[in-house]
N, C-alpha and C positions, 0 to 999 in steps of 0.2 A: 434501826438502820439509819445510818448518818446521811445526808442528803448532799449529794455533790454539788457544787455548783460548778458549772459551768465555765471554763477557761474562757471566753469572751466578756461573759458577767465579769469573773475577778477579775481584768485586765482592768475593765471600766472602773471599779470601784475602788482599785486599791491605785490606777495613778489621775485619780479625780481630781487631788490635790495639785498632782504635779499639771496636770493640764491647764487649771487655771489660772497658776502660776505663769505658766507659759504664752497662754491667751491674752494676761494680762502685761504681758513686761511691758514697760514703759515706752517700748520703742513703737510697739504696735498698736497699743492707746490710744498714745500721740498719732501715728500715722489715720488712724482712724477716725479719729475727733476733728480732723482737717487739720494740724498743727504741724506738719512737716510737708518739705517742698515733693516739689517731681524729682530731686536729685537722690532726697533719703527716700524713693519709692525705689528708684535707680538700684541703689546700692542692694535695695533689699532682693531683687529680679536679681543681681548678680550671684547670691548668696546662694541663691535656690537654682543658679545653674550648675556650680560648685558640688552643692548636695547632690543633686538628682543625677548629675554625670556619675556620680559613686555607686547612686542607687543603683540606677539603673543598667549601669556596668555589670554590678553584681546581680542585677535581676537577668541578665543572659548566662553566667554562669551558672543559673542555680536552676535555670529550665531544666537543667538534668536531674536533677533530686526530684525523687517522688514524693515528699511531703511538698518542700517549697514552693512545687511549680505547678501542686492546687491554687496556689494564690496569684499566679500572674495570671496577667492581663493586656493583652495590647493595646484594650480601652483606657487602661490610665496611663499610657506613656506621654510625660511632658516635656522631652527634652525638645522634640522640634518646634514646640508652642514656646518654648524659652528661649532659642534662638531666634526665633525671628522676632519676639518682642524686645529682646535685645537690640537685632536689627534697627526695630522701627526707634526704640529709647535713644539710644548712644547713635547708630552708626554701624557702614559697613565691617568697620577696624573695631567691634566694639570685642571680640578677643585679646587685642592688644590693650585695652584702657579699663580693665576689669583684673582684680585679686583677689585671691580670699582671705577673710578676716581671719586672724588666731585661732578664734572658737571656730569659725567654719572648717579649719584645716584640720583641727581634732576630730572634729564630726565626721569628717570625710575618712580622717583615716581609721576609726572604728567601722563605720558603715564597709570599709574597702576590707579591714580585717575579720568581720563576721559573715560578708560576702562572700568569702572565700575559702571560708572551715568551717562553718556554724550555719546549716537551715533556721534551726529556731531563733537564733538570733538574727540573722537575716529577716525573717518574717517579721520580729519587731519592728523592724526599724519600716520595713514595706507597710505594714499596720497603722504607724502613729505617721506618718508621714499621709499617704494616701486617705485614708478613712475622716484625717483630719481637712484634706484637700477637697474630698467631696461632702464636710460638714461646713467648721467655721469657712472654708476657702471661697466657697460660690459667694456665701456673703460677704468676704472681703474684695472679691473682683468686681461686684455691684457697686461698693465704696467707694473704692477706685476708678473706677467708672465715671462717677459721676463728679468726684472731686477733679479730677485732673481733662474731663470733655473726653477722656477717650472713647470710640465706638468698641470694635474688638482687639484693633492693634494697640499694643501695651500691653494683655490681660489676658492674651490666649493663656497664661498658665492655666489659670482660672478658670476657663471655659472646656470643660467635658462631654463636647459634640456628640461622642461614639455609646454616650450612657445615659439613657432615656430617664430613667427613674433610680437617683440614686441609691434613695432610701431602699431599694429594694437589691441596686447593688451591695449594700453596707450588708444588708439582712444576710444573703448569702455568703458574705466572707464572715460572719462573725458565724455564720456555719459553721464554716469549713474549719475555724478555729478549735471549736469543739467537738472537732470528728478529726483531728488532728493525734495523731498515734504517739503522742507524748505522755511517759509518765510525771508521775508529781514531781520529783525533784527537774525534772526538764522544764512540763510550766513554771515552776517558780523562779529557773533561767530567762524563760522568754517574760515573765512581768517585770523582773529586775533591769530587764535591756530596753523596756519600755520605756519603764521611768530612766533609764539611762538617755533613752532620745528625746524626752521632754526634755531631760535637763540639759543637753548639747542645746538643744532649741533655743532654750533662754537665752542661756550662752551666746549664742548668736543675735539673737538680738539686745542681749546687753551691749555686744561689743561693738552693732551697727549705730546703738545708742551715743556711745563714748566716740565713734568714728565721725559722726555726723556733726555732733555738737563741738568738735575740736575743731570741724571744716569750719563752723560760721563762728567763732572763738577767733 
């Protein structure tokens, strides 16, 4: 008897690579190690208002799907933690003084196009985004924190008030992954959209990379 593994297991292992890949891009290295200002922290809060308006667009559409809308949550919504850290970063007018990079406009328009005809793709993208915000993210808002004096203004992305014990939120969505009414050729859709949103990811911060370094150029 062949022994299944688990659709949460293979997502982890098989885009292991692409994650670290993406953990590691140069832009966020840098940002990390203390080697970039409060302008390229700026740019990056802009990036992720871009994504998460798409996300989470498409996460009100999909509340009607009976697979998809095992997965929301109103405990990870960050779009009002992202405007106001806007607010507090740039400024009132900070709508008017904010774009999206190339790679974020691709990102977005995948995220907008599996939002909108694809649960299992949607789910990816709600997956690597979220799961990864209450892993690497809590320790990136600590970083942050402490590099640039902020207390919580700046950082509420980062900050997930409404989820006690994350580890224990993650345990249950990597449930619901595996009790998720998908046959095989469908999970090997949603791991390939995976590794599709690591690699948007880089992407964006490649291109926050190339944007930043051409501002002080």
């Amino acid at each position: 008897m062949t022994n299944v593994v688990p659709l949460s297991t293979a997502i982890r292992t098989r885009s292991k690579a692409a994650h670290s890949s993406s953990e590691s891009a140069g832009f966020m290295s840098s940002l990390l190690r203390g080697e970039r200002s409060r302008d390229d922290y700026i740019s990056l809060v802009a990036q992720h208002h871009f994504i998460y308006a798409a996300l989470e667009g498409a996460t009100e559409r999909m509340r009607r799907d009976p697979v998809a809308a095992r997965f929301i949550s109103d405990k990870l919504t960050r779009m009002p933690a992202l405007e106001a850290d806007l607010a507090f970063l740039v400024g009132d007018d900070w709508r008017e003084r904010i774009a999206p990079l190339p790679a974020t406009a691709r990102y977005v328009a995948r995220i907008e196009q599996v939002g909108a005809t694809w649960p299992g793709g949607f789910v990816a993208h709600h997956y690597t985004r979220y799961l990864g915000d209450l892993s690497g993210g809590l320790h990136i808002g600590r970083v942050i924190q402490r590099q640039f004096g902020f207390e919580t203004n700046g950082i509420g992305f980062y900050i997930f008030g409404d989820i006690a014990d994350p580890a224990a939120f993650k345990d249950v969505y990597r449930e619901q992954l595996d009790a998720a009414p998908w046959d095989d050729s469908e999970k090997e859709r949603v791991i390939d959209e995976v590794l599709l949103a690591y690699r948007f990811n880089t992407e964006v911060f490649e291109d926050l990379a190339g944007e930043r370094d051409s501002a002080i150029a």
